[in-house]
C-alpha positions as CSV (number, residue, x, y, z in Angstrom):
1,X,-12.5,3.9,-13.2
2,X,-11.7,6.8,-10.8
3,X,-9.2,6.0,-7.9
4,X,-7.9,7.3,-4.2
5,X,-4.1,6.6,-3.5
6,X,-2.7,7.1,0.1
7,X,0.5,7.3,-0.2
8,X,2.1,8.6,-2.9
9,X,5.2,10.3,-2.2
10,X,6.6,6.8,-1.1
11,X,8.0,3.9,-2.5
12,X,5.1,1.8,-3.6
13,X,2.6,4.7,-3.7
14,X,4.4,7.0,-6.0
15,X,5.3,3.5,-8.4
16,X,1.4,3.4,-8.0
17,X,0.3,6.6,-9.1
18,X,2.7,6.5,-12.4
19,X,1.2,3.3,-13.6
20,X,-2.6,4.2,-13.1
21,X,-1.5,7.3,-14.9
22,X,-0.2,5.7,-17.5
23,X,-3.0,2.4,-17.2
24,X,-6.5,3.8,-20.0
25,X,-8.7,2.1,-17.1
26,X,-8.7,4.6,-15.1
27,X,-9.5,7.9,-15.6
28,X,-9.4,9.7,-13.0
29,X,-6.7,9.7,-9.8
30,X,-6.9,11.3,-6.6
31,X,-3.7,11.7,-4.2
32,X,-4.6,12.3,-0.9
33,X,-0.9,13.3,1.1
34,X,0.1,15.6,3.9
35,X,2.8,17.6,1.4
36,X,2.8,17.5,-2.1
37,X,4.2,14.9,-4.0
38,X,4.9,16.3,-7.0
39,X,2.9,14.1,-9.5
40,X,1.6,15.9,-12.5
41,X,-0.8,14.6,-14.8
42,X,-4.2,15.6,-16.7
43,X,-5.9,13.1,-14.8
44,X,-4.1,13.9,-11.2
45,X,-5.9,15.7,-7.8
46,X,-4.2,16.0,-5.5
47,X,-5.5,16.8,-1.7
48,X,-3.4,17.7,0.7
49,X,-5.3,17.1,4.0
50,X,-5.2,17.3,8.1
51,X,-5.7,13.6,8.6
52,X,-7.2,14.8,11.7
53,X,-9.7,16.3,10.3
54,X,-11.3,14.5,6.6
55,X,-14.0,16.8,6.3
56,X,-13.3,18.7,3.5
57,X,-12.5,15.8,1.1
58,X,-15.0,14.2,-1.0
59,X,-14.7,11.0,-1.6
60,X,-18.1,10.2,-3.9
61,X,-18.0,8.2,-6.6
62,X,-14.6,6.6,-6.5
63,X,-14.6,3.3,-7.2
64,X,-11.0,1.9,-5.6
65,X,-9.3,3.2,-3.0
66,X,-5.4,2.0,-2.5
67,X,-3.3,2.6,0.6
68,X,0.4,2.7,0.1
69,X,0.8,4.5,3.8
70,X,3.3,4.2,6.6
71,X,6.7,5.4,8.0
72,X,9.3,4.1,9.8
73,X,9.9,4.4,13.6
74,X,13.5,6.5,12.7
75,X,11.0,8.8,10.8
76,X,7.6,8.7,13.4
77,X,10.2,9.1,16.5
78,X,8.1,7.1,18.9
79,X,5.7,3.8,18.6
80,X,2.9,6.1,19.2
81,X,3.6,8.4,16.7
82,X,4.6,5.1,14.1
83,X,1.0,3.3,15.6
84,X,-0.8,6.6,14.8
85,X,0.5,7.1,11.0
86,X,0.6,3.7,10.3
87,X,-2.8,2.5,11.9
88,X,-4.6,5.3,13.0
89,X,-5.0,7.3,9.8
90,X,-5.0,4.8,7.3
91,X,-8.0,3.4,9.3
92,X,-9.5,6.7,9.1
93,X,-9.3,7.3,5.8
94,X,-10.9,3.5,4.6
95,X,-13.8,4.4,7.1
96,X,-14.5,7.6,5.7
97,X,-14.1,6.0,2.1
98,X,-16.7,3.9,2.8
99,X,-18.9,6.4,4.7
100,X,-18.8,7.6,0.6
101,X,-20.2,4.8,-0.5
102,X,-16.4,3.5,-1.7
103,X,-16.7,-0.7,-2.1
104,X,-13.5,-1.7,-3.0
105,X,-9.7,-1.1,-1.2
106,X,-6.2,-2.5,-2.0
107,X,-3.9,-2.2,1.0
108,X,-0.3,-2.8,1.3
109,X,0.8,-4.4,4.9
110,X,3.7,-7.0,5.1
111,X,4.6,-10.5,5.1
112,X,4.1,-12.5,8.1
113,X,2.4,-10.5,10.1
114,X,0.4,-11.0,14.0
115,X,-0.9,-9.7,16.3
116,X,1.0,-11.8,18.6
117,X,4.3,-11.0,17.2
118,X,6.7,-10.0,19.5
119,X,7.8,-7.8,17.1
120,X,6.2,-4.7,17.3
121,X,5.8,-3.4,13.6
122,X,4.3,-6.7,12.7
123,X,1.9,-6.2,15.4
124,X,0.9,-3.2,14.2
125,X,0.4,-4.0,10.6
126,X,-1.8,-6.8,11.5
127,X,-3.6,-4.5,13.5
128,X,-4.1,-2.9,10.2
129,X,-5.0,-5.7,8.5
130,X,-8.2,-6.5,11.2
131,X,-8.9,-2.9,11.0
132,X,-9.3,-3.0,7.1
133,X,-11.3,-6.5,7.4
134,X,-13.9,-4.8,9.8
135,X,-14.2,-2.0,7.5
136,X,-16.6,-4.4,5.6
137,X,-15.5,-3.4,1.9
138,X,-16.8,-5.2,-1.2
139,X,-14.2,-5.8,-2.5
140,X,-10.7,-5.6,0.1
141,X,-7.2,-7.0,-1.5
142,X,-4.3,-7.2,1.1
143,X,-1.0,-7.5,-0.6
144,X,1.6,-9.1,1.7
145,X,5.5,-8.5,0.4
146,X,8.7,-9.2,2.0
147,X,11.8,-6.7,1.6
148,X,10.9,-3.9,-1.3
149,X,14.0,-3.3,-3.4
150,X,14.0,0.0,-4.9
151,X,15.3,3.9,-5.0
152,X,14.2,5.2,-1.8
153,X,14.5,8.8,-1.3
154,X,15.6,7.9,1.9
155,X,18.3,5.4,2.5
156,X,17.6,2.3,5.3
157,X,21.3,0.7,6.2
158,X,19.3,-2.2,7.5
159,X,17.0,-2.6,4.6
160,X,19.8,-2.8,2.5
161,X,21.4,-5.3,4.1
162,X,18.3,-7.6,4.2
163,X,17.5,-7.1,0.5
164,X,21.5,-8.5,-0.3
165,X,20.9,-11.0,2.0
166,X,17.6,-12.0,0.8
167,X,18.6,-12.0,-2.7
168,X,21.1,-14.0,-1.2
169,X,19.1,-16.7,0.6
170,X,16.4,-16.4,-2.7
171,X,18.6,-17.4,-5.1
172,X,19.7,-20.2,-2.9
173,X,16.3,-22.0,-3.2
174,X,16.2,-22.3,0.3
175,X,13.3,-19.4,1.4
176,X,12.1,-17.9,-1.6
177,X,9.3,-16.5,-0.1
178,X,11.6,-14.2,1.5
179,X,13.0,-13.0,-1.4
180,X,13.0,-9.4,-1.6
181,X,10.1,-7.8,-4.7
182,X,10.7,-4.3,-6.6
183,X,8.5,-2.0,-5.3
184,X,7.5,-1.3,-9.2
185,X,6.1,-5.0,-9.1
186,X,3.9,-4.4,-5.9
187,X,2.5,-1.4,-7.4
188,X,1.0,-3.4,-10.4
189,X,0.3,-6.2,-7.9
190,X,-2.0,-3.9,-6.2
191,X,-3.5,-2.8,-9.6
192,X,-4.0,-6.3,-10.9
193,X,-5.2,-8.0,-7.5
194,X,-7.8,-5.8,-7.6
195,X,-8.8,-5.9,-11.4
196,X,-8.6,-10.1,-10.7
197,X,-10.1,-10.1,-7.2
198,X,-13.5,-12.1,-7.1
199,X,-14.0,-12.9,-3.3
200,X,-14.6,-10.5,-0.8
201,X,-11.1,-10.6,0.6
202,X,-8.4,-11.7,-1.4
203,X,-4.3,-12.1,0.1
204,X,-1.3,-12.0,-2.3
205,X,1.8,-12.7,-0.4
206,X,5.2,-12.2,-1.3
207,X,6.2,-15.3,-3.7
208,X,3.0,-14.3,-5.4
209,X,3.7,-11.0,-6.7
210,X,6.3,-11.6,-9.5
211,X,3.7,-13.1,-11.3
212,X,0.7,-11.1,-10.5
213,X,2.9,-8.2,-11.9
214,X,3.8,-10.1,-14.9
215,X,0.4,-10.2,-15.7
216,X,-0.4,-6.8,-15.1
217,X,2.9,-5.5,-17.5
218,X,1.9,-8.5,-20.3
């Protein structure tokens, strides 16, 4: 199988790319980032693109395209600019996937999510969600975690704290589907809800995922 990631030089994208590297199904991968990432591998192209401008990438005869994309509003400076990263180009991208023929798409967004949120990040990733729904893939997996525990590059105070406290609170028995999931376990979540996937829209939320991955590692 031949696969796009977007998102690579994050958390969950760059857990992504090592496993399809190291996973015999798929023979080819294809990074699409604004700076490199640094992922090298035989079976590795990477594209680093204006996301304003698509027109140079070819996108025939991939068969799955996963989106590992986003920032945080720290990073993005503004709701516009977060919107526009986080929505805007991700959207782009699946449409001109599919303008490519591309069926199938694994997307990461986040647990509880709506549009009528008043939070605003929720908000926007189920704007995402719509977005990727109306894309009309074969085949579109939306994996929904809580917290991701693992080594950012970057370090988030807040996100931290709410992976202690979730750990907390999980190992309580009280809201486990809170708990917070390795980003290494979302990765082979998206891999695995994709290779499972029968419907034309399948969700994996959060209490879901240690399993899903189990599978994929076993």
């Amino acid at each position: 199988m031949k696969a796009v990631v977007l998102g690579s030089t994050g958390l969950v994208g760059g857990e992504l790319s090592n496993l399809l590297i190291e996973d015999n199904r798929f023979e080819e991968i294809h990074l699409i980032n604004r700076r490199k990432c640094g992922i090298i591998s035989e079976k590795v192209s990477e594209h680093i693109v204006d996301f304003e401008d698509l027109s140079t990438l070819d996108l025939s005869h991939i068969d799955v395209l996963f989106i590992a994309f986003g920032t945080t509003l720290k990073n993005a400076g503004t709701k516009e600019n977060q919107w526009r990263i986080d929505v805007d180009i991700p959207t782009s991208v699946m449409k001109y996937a599919r303008k490519f023929g591309v069926e199938n798409c694994v997307l990461i967004s986040s647990l509880g999510v709506s549009k009528s949120s008043l939070f605003f990040y929720s908000r926007m990733k189920a704007q995402l969600d719509e977005n990727a729904i109306n894309c009309g893939f074969k085949k579109l997996v939306i994996v929904k975690p809580s917290v991701l525990d693992g080594d950012r590059k970057e370090k988030r105070f807040g996100e931290k704290f709410s992976i202690q406290l979730g750990n907390f609170i999980g190992a309580s028995g009280l809201i486990n589907a809170y708990r917070p999931v390795k980003a290494k376990n979302v990765a082979a979540t998206m891999i695995q809800g994709y290779l499972e996937a029968k419907e034309k829209y399948t969700e994996i939320v959060s209490k879901e995922i240690p399993a899903s991955a189990k599978r994929y590692f076993s």
